[in-house]
N, C-alpha and C positions, 0 to 999 in steps of 0.2 A: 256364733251370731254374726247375720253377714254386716260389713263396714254401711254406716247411713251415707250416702252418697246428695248435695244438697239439689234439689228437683230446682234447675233455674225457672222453668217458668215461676214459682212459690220465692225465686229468691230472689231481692231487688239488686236490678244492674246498676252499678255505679258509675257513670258518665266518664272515658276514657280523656282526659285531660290535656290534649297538647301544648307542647311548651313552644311558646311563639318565638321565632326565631330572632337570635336576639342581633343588635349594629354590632358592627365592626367598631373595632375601637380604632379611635381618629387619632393618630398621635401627629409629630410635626413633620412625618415622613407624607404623609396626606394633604398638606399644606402646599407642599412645593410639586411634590409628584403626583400625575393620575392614575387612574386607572390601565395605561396600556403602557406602565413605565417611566414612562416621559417625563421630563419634569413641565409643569405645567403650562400653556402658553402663553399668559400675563408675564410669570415669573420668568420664562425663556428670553421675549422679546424685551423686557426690562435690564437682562441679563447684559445681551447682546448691545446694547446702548452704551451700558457702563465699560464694558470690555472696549465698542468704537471708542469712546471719548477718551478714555486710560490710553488705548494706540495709540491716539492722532495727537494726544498731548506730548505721548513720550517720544516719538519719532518727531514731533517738530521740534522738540527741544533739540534734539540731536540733528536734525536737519540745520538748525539758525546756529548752534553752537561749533558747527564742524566747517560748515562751507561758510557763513554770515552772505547771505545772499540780496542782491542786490537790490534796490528799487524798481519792480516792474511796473509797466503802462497796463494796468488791467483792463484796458480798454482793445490793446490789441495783442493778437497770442502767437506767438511764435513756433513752431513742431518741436522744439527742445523745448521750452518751458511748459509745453503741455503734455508731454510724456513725461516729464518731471514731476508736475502737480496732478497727474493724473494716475501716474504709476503709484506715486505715495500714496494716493488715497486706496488705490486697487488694493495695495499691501496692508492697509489699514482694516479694509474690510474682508477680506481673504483669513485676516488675524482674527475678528470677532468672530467669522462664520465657522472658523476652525478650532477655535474654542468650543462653542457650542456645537461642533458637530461630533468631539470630541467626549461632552457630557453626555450627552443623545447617542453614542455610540453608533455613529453614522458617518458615511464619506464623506468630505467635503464638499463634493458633485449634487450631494443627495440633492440639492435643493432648487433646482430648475437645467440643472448642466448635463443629469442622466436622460436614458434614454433610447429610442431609438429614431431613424433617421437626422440625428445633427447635423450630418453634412447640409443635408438638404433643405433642413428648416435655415439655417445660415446664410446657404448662400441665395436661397429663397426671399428672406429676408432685405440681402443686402440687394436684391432686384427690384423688388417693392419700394422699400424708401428709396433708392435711385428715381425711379419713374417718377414717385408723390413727389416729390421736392421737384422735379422736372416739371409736371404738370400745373405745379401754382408758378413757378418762377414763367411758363409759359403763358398760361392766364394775364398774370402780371402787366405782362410785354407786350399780349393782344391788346388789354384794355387800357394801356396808354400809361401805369402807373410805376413802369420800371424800363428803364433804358439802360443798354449796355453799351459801353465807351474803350471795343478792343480790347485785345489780350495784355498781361502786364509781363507772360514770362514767354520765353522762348528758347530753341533748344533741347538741350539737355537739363536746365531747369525743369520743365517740363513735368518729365518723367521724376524727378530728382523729390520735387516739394509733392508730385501725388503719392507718391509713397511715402513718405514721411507724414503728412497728413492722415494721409488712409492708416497707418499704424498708432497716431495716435486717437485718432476717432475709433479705433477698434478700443482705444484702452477705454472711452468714455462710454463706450457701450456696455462693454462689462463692467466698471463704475459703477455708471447708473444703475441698471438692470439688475447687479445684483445685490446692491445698497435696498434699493424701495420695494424689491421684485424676486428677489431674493428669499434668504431665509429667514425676514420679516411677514412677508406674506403668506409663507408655507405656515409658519406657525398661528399666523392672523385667522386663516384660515380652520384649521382645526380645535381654534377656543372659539371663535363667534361666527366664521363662514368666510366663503370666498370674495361673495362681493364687496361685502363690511371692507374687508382688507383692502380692495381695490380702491373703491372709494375714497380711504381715508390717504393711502398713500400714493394715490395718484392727485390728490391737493396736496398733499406737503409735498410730492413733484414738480406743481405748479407754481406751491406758494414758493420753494427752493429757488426759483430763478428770479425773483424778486431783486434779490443782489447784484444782480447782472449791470452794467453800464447801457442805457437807455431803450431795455425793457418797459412795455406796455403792460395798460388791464387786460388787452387782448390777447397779446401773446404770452400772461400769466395762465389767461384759459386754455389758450392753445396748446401752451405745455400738459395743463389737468388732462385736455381731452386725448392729447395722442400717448398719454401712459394708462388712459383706459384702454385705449386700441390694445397697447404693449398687453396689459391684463387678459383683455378678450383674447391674442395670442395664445396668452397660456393657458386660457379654459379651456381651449381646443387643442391645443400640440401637449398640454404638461410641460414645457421645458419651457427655457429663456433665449432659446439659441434662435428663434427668428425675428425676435423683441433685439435681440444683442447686433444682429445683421441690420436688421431696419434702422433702429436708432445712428450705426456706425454710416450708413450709405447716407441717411440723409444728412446730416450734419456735414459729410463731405461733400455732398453736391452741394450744399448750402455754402460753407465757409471756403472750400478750396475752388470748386469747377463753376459754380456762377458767380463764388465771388461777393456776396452779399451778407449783410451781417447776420451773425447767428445772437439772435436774444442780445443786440446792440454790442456783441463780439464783433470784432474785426479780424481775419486772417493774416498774416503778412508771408505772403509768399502764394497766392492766389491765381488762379487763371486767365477769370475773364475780370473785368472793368466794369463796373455798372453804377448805376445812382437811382433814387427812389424819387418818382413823380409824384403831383397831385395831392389830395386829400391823407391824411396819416392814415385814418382808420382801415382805408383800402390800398394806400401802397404798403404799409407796414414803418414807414419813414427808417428812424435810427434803427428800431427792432430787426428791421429785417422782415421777412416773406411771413414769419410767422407770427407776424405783428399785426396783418394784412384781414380783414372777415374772411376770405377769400380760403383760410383753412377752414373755417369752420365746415361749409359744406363740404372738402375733400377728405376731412377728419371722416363725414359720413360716409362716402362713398368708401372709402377706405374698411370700414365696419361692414358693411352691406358685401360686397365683395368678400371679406371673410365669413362671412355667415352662406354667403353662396357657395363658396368655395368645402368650406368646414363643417357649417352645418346643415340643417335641412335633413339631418336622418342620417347625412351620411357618417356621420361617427358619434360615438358617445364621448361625452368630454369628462377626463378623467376627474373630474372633480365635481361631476354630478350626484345631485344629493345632497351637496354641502352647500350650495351657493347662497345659499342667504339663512344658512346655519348650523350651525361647526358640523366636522367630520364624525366627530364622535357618533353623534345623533342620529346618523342615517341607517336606511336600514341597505345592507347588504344585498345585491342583485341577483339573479338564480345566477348559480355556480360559484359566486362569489363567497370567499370563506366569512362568518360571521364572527373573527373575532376582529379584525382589523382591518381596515380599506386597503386595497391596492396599487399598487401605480407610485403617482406622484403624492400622493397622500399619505403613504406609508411612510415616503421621509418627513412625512408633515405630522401626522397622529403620534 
C-alpha cells in the first residue's frame, strides 16, 4: 500500500513565525563607550578637564614649593616669565591630551598637529596674523587714534627681545590652540558637531580673557570672534598649524613690533613707542588694537578671504557632514568607506 503523502493544497499552512530581532544588551561598557570604540565624547571631554585640573594643581604645587616664586606685575610680561607660565601650562595640556590620547589609542598629534602641508599652513599662518595686526594698528594711525613715540630698543637688543618674544608667542599659540581647539573640539565635534563646538569654545575663548589687566566688552568679543576665524581655519585645513601661526604672528606684532597692549598686557622689552588717542571704543585705549571696533570689520575680511581662498568649491572641508551634527551621523561620500569618517575625524570619532 503506497505511503498517504498530505495534498498541501487540502492542508492548512501554518504562518511561518519570525523572531524579531532582539536589543543588544546595554551593560556599563555602553555607557562610557560607543559604537566605534571610543569612549564617549561627553565622557572624554569631562575626562580631559579632570586630568587639566589634577596637572595644573600638581605641577603648581611643585612649581611654588620648589622655586617660591616671586611677586609678579601681571600687568607687564617679561620673555622669561612668559615661557615660564606659558610652557607650564603647554606641559599641562600636552599631559591631559596624552592621557586621553592614550585611552583612544591614538597619537598625541591625532588632534589638529597631523597631516599634510604643516609647514605651509604655519608659516602661512604666521604671514596672515603679521599683515591683520599691521593693518588695524595702520588704521589706527590713519585715523588719528594711535600715535607712535620712537623706538625703545636698539642694537643688538633688537634682534635679542624678537626672538625671545617670537619663541614665546609660539608657546602661546600652541597653548591656546590646543587647549580650546584642540582635542576638545575634535571630540565636541563627533558627540554634537562641529560648529556647536566652535561656538561654545570660542566664548569661553573670549570669556578667558576677561582676567586680563584692562580688557574691554569689545575686545572680550574680539577675542570670541578671531577664535571663530582660528575654527574656520580648521574646517578648511583639518589641522591647528595655521590657527597656531596666526595667533603666534599677531600677538608678536601686537606686544613686541608696535609695541601696544595686548588685552591691557604690556610687553617689556618692545620695539616701537606708541600711546592710544581719542575715544576708547575706537582707539582700543588700555586694551589695546583689539579693544578698538576697528577689528570687528578686519575679523570679517579676514573670514571672507578665507573662504575665497579655501572655499567656493575649491576643497571639501574635512569635517563636512558633521558641522552642525556629530560625525557619527553622516552619511559617507562616494568612495568613502561606510564604517568610520576619514581625515581629521577619525582622530575625532
Amino acid at each position: 500500500m503506497d505511503e498517504l503523502t498530505p495534498n498541501p493544497e487540502l492542508t492548512p499552512s501554518t504562518p511561518e513565525i519570525s523572531a524579531a530581532p532582539r536589543e543588544p544588551k546595554r551593560g556599563l561598557r555602553w555607557v562610557f563607550v560607543g559604537k566605534s570604540g571610543l569612549i564617549r565624547a561627553g565622557w572624554g571631554i569631562a575626562l580631559f578637564i579632570i586630568v587639566l585640573i589634577a596637572s595644573a594643581r600638581a605641577i603648581t604645587f611643585l612649581i611654588t614649593h620648589a622655586f617660591h616664586p616671586h611677586h609678579m606685575n601681571p600687568a607687564v610680561m617679561t620673555p622669561r616669565m612668559g615661557v615660564i607660565f606659558e610652557g607650564v601650562q603647554l606641559l599641562i595640556i600636552v599631559i591631559a591630551t596624552g592621557v586621553l590620547a592614550l585611552i583612544e589609542r591614538k597619537s598625541l598629534f591625532a588632534y589638529g598637529f597631523q597631516g599634510t602641508h604643516r609647514a605651509v599652513r604655519f608659516f602661512s599662518g604666521l604671514i596672515w596674523g603679521f599683515v591683520a595686526i599691521s593693518a588695524l594698528v595702520l588704521v589706527l594711525w590713519k585715523t588719528g587714534f594711535l600715535a607712535f613715540d620712537g623706538r625703545s630698543l636698539h642694537g643688538i637688543s633688537i634682534l635679542k627681545f624678537a626672538a625671545e618674544w617670537g619663541f614665546m608667542f609660539l608657546l602661546v599659540g600652541l597653548c591656546e590652540e590646543s587647549l580650546l581647539r584642540g582635542y576638545v573640539q575634535y571630540t565636541f565635534t563627533r558627540g554634537l558637531g562641529f560648529w556647536w563646538g566652535a561656538l561654545l569654545f570660542s566664548f569661553l575663548f573670549g570669556f578667558g580673557h576677561h582676567s586680563n589687566p584692562g580688557e574691554s566688552p569689545v575686545g572680550l568679543v574680539a577675542a570670541g570672534a578671531i577664535g571663530l576665524v582660528f575654527c574656520l581655519s580648521i574646517w578648511y585645513t583639518g589641522s591647528l598649524w595655521w590657527a597656531v601661526g596666526f595667533h603666534a604672528a599677531w600677538d608678536w606684532g601686537e606686544s613686541y613690533f608696535y609695541g601696544t597692549a595686548d588685552s591691557g598686557l604690556i610687553a617689556r622689552g618692545h620695539l616701537l613707542n606708541e600711546h592710544p588717542l581719542g575715544k576708547l571704543l575706537w582707539s582700543g585705549g588700555l586694551t589695546g588694537p583689539e579693544g578698538s571696533l576697528y577689528i570687528i570689520p578686519l575679523v570679517l575680511i579676514v573670514a571672507l578671504c578665507m573662504w575665497l581662498w579655501w572655499g567656493r568649491g575649491r576643497s571639501v572641508s574635512p569635517f563636512a557632514g558633521s558641522g552642525w551634527r556629530p560625525a557619527w551621523s553622516r552619511k559617507p561620500r562616494a568612495g568613502e568607506p561606510s564604517v568610520a569618517p576619514s581625515g581629521p575625524l577619525e582622530a575625532a570619532s
